[in-house]
ChimeraX commands (.cxc) that place a marker at each C-alpha (Angstrom):
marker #1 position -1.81,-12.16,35.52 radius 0.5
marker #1 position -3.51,-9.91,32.79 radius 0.5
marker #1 position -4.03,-12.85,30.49 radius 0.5
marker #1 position -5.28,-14.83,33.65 radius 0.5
marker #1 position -8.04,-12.07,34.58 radius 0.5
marker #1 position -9.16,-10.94,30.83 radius 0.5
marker #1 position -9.50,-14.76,29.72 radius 0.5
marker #1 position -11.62,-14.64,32.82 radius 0.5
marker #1 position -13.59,-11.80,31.74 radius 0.5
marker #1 position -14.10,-13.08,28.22 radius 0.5
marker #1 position -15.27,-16.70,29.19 radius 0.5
marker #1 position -18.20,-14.68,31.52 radius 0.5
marker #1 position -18.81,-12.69,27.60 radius 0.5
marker #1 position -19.05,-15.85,26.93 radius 0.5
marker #1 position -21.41,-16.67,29.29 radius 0.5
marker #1 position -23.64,-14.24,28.90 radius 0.5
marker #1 position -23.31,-14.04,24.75 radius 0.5
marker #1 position -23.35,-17.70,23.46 radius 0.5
marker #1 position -23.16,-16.80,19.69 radius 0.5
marker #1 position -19.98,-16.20,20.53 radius 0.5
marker #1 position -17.51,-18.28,18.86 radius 0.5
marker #1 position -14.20,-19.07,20.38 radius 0.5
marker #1 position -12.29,-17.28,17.18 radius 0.5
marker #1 position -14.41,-14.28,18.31 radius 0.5
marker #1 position -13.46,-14.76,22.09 radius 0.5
marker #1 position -9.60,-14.44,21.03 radius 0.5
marker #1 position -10.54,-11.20,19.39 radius 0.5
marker #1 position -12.59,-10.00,22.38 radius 0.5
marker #1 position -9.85,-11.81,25.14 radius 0.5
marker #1 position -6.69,-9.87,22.84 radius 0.5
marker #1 position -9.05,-6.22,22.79 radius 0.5
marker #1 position -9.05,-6.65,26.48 radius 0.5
marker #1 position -5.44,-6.97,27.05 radius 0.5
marker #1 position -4.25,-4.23,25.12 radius 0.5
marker #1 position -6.96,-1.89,26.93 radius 0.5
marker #1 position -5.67,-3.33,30.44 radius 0.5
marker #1 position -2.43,-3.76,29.59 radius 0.5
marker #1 position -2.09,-0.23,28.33 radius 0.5
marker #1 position -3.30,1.62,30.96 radius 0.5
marker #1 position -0.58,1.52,33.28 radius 0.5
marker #1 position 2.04,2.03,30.63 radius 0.5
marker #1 position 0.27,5.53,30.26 radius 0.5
marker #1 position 0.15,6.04,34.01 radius 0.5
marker #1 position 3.95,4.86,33.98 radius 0.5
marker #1 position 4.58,7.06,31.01 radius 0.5
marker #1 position 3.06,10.42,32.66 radius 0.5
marker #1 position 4.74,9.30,36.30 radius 0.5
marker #1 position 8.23,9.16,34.07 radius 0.5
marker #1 position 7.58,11.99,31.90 radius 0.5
marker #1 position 6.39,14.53,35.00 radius 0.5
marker #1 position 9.66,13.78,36.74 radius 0.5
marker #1 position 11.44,14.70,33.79 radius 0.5
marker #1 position 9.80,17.81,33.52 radius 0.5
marker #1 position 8.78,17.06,30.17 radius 0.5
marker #1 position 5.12,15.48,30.11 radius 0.5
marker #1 position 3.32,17.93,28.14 radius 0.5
marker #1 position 5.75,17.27,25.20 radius 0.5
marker #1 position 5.22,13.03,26.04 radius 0.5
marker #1 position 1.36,14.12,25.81 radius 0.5
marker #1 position 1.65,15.31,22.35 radius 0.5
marker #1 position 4.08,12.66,21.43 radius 0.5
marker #1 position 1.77,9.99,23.02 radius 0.5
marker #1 position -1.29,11.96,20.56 radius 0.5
marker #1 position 1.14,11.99,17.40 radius 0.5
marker #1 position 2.20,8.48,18.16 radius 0.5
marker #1 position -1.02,6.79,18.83 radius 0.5
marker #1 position -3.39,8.57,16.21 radius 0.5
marker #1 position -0.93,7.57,13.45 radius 0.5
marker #1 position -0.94,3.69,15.22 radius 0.5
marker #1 position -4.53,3.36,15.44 radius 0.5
marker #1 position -4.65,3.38,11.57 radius 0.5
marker #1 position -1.16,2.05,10.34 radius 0.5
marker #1 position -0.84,-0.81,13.47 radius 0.5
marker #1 position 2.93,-2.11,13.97 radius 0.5
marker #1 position 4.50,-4.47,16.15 radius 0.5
marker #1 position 3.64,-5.75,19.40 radius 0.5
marker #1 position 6.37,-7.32,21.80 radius 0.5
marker #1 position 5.48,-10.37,23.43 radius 0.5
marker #1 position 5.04,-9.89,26.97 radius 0.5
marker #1 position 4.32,-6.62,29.18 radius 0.5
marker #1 position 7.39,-5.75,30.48 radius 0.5
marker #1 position 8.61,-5.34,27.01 radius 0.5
marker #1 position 5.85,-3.43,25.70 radius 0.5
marker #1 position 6.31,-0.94,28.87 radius 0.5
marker #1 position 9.83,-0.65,27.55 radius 0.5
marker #1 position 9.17,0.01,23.96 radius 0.5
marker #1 position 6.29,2.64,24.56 radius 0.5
marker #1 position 8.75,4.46,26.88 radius 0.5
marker #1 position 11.11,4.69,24.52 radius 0.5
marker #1 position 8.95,5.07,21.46 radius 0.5
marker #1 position 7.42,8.37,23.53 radius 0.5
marker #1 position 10.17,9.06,25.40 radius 0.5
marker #1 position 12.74,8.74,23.01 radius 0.5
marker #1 position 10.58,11.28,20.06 radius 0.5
marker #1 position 10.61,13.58,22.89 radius 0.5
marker #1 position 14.35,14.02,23.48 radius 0.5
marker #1 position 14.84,13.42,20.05 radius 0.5
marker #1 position 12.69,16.59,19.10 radius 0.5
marker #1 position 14.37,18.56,22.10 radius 0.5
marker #1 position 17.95,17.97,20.96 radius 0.5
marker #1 position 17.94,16.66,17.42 radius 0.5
marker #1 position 17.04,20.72,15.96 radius 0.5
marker #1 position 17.64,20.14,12.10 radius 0.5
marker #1 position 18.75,23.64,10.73 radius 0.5
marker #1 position 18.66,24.87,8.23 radius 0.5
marker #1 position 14.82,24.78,7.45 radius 0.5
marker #1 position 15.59,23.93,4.07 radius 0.5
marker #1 position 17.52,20.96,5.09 radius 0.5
marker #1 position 14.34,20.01,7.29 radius 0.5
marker #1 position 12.06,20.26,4.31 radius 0.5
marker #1 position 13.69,18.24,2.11 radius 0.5
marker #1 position 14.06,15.83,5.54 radius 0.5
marker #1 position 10.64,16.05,6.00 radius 0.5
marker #1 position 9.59,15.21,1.85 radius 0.5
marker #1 position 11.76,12.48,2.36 radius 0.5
marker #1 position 9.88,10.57,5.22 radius 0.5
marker #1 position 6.99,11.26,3.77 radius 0.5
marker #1 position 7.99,9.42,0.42 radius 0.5
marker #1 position 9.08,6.95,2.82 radius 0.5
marker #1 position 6.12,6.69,4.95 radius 0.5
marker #1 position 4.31,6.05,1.84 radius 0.5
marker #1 position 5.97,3.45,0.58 radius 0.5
marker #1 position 5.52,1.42,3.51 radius 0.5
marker #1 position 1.81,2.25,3.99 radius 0.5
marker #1 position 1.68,1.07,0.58 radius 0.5
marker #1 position 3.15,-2.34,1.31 radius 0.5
marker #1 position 2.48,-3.22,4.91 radius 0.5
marker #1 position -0.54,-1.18,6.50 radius 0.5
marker #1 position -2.48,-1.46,8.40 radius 0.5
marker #1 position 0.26,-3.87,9.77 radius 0.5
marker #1 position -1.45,-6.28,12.04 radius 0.5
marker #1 position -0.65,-9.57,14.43 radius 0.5
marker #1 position -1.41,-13.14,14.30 radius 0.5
marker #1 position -3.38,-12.66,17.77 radius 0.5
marker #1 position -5.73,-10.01,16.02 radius 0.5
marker #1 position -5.29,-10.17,12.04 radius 0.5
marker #1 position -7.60,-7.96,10.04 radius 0.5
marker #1 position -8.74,-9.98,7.22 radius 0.5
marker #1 position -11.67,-7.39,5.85 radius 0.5
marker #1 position -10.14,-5.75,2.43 radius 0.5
marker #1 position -12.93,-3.02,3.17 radius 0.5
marker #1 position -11.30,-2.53,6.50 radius 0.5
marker #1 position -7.66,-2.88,5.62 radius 0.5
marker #1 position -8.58,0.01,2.75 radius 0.5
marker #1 position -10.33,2.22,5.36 radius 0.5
marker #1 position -7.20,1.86,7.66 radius 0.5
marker #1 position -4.35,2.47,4.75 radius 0.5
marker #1 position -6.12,5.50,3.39 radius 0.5
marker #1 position -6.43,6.39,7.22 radius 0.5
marker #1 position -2.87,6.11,7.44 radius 0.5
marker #1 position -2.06,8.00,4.34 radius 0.5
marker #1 position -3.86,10.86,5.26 radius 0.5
marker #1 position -3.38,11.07,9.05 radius 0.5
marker #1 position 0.44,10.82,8.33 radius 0.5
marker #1 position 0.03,13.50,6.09 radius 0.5
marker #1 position -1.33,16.16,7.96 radius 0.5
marker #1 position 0.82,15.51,10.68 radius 0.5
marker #1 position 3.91,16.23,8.18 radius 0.5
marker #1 position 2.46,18.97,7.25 radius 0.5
marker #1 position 1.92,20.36,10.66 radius 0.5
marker #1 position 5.49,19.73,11.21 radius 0.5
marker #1 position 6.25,22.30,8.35 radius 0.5
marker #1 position 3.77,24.64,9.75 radius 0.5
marker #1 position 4.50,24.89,13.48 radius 0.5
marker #1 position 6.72,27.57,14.35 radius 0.5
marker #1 position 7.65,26.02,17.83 radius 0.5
marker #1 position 11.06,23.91,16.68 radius 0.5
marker #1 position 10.62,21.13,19.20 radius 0.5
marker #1 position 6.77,20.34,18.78 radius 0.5
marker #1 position 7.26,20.47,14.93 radius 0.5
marker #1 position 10.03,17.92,15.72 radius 0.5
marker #1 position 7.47,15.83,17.41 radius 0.5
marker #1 position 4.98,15.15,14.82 radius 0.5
marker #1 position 8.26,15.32,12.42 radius 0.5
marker #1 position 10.14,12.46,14.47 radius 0.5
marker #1 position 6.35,10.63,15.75 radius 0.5
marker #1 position 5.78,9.93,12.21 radius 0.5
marker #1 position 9.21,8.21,11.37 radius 0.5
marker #1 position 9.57,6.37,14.64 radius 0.5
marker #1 position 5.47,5.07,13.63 radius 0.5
marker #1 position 6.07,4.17,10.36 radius 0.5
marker #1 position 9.35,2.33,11.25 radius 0.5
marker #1 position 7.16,-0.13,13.54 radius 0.5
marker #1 position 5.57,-1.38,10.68 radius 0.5
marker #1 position 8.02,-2.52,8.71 radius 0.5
marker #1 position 9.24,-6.06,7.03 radius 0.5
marker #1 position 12.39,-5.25,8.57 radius 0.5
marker #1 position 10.99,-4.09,12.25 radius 0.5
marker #1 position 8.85,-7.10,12.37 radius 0.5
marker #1 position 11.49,-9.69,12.12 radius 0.5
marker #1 position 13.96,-8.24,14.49 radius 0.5
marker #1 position 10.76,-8.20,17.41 radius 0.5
marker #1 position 10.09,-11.99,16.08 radius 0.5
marker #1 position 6.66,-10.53,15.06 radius 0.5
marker #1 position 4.54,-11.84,11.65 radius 0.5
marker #1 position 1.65,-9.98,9.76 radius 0.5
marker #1 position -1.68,-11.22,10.67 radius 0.5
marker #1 position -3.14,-11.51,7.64 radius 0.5
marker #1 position -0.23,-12.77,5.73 radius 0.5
marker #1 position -0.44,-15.93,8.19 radius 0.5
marker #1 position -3.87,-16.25,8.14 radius 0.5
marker #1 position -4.09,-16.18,4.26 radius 0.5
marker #1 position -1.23,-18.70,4.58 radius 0.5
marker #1 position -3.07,-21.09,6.98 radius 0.5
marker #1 position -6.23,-20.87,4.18 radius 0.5
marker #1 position -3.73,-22.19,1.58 radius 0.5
marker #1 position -2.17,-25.11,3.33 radius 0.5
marker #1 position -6.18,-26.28,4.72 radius 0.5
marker #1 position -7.27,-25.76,1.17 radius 0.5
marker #1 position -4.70,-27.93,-0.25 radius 0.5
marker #1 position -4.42,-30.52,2.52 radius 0.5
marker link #1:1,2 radius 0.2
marker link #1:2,3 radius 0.2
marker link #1:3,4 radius 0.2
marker link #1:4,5 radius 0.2
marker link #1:5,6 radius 0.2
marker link #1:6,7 radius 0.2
marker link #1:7,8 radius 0.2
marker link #1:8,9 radius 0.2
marker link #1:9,10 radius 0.2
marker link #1:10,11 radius 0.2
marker link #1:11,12 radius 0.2
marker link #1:12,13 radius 0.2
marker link #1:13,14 radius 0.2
marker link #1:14,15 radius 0.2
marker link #1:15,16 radius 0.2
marker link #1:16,17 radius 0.2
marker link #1:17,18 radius 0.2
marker link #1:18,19 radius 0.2
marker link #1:19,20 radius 0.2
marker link #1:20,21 radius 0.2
marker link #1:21,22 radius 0.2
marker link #1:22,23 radius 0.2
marker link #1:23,24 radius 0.2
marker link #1:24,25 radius 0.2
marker link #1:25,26 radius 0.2
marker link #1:26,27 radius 0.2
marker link #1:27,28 radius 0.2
marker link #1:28,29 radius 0.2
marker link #1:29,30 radius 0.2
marker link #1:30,31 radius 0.2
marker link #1:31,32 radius 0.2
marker link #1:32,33 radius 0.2
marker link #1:33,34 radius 0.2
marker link #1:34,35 radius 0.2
marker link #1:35,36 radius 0.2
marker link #1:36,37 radius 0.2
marker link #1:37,38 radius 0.2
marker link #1:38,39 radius 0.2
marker link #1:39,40 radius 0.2
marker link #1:40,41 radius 0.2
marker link #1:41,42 radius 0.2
marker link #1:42,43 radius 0.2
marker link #1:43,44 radius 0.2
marker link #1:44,45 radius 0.2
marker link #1:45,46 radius 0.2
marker link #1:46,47 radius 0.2
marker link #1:47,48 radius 0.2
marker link #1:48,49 radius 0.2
marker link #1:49,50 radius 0.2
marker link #1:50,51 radius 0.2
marker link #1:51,52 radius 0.2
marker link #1:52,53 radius 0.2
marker link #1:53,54 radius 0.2
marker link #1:54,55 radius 0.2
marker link #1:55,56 radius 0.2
marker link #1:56,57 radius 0.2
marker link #1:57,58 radius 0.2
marker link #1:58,59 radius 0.2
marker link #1:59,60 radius 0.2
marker link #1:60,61 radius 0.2
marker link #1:61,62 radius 0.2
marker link #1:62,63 radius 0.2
marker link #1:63,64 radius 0.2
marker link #1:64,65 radius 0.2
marker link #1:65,66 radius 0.2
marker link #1:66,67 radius 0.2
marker link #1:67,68 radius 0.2
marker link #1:68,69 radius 0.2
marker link #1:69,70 radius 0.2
marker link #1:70,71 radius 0.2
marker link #1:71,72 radius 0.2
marker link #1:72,73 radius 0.2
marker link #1:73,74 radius 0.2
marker link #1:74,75 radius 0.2
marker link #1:75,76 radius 0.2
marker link #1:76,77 radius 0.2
marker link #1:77,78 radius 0.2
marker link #1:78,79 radius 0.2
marker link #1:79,80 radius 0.2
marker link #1:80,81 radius 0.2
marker link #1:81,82 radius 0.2
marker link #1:82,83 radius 0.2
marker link #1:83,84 radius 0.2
marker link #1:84,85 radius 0.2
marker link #1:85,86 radius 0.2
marker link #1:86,87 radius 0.2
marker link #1:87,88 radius 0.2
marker link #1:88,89 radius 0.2
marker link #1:89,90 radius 0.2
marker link #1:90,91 radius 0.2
marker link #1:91,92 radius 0.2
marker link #1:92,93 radius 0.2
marker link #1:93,94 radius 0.2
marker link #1:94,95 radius 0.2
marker link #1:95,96 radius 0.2
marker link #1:96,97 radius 0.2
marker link #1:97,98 radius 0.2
marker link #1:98,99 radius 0.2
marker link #1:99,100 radius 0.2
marker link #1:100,101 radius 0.2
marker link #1:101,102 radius 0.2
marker link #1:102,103 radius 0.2
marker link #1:103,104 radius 0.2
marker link #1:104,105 radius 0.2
marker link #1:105,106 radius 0.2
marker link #1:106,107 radius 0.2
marker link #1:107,108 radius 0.2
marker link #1:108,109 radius 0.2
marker link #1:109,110 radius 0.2
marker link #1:110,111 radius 0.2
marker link #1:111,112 radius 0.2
marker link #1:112,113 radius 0.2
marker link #1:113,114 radius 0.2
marker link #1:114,115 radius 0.2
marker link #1:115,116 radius 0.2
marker link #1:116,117 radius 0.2
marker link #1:117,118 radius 0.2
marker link #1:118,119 radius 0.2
marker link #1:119,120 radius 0.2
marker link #1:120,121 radius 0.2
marker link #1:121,122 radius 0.2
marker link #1:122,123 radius 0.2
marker link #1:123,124 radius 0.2
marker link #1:124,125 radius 0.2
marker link #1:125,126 radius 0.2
marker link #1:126,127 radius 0.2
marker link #1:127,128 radius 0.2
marker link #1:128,129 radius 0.2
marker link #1:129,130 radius 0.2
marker link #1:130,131 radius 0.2
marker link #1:131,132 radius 0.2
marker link #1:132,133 radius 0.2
marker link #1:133,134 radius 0.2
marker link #1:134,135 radius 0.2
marker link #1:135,136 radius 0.2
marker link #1:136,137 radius 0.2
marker link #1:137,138 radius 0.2
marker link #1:138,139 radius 0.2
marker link #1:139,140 radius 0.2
marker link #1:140,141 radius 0.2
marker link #1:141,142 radius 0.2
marker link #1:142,143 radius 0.2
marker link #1:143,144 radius 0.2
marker link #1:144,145 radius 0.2
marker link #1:145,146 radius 0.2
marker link #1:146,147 radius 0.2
marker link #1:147,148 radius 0.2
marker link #1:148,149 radius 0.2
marker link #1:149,150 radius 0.2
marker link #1:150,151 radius 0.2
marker link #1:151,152 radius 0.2
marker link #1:152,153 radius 0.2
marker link #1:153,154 radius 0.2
marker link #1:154,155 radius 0.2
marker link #1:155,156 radius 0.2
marker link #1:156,157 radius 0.2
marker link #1:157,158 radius 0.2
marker link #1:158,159 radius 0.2
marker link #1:159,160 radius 0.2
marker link #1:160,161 radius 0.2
marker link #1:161,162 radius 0.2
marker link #1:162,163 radius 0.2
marker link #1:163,164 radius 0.2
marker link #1:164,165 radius 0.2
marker link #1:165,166 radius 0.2
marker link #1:166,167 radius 0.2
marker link #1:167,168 radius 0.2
marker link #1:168,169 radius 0.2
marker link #1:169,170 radius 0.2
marker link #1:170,171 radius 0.2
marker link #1:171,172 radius 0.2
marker link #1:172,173 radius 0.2
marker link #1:173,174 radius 0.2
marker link #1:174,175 radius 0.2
marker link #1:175,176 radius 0.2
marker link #1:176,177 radius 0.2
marker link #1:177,178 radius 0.2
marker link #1:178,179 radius 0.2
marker link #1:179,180 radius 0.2
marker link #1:180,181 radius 0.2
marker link #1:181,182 radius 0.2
marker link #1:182,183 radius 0.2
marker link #1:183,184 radius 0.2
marker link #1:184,185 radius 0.2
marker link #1:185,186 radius 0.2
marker link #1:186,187 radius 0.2
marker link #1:187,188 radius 0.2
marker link #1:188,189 radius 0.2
marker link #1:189,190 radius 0.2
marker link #1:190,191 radius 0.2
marker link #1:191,192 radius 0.2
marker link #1:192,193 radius 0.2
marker link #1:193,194 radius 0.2
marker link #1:194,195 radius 0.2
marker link #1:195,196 radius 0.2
marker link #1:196,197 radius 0.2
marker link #1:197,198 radius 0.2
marker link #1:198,199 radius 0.2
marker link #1:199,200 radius 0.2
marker link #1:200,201 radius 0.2
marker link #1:201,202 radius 0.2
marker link #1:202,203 radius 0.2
marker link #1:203,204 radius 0.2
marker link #1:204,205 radius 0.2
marker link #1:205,206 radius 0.2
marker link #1:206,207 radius 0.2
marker link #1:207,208 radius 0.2
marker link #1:208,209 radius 0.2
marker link #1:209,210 radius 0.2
marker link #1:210,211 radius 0.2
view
């Protein structure tokens, strides 16, 4: 139904904006759905959270979460009922996570905490931003401006984790940044039957090339 009314939304874009291309019109018809389509997975996210008397932690985890995403990308399930599911317990899950997961001594967390950082790096380095086939981002200027993006924004937020006194909203950023980096991964990717975007659009420039 979402596909349905944004393909009907993009075709009046259309309309209205002839120099645009169809190629374009997938990339305007894909932004839409993800704006639709997220909006009531936040609503269903707060509704969830408030019952659990916990939506002011899901607020910060939905902040740590999506800041870090915006810049590094990651995985997208196929259809909505899936993505509902895997925000929920992307959010959801860093919450209880941070509320019951305490990692003591603090010297064990920093050396917890320099580890996922090394980690997070290494996988910036070789897969952000991670993209999709529907919306690959092809621009080395723009894949640059996202992976230093990534590298910093995941850094700060480490550090705040260090930082914060409070043990469970350290945890948060601690735990948001390992559960982020983990979407986009090789290893992530294939288990969700996901590809990179720009890997199969560079591979689709080969095979026209040499046909």
């Amino acid at each position: 139904m979402i596909e349905k009314f944004c393909n009907f939304l993009t075709k009046k874009i259309q309309k209205k904006m002839p120099e645009i291309d169809d190629e374009r019109a997938e990339i305007i018809q894909y932004g839409l759905e993800v704006i639709i389509g997220e909006t009531p997975k936040l609503f269903i996210l707060l509704g969830i959270s408030i019952l659990l008397g916990v939506w002011q932690l899901a607020l910060i985890s939905f902040v740590v979460i999506g800041i870090y995403r915006g810049a590094s990308g990651g995985f997208h399930l196929k259809t909505h009922i899936g993505c509902i599911i895997s925000t929920l317990m992307m959010y959801l899950g860093n919450v209880f996570l941070s509320k019951y997961c305490i990692i003591e001594p603090i010297y064990i967390k920093y050396i917890i905490t320099f580890g996922i950082w090394i980690f997070s790096l290494l996988m910036i380095k070789f897969y952000a931003p991670a993209d999709t086939e529907n919306v690959p981002i092809i621009s080395k200027k723009e894949r640059k401006r996202k992976k230093i993006l990534s590298y910093i924004i995941m850094t700060v937020f480490l550090l705040s984790s260090v930082f914060i006194k409070d043990q469970v909203i350290s945890n948060l950023f601690l735990y948001g940044v390992l559960i982020q980096t983990l979407t986009i991964t090789r290893i992530a990717y294939k288990v969700t039957n996901n590809k990179y975007g720009h890997e199969e659009y560079e591979r689709k420039e080969v095979l026209n090339y040499s046909s």
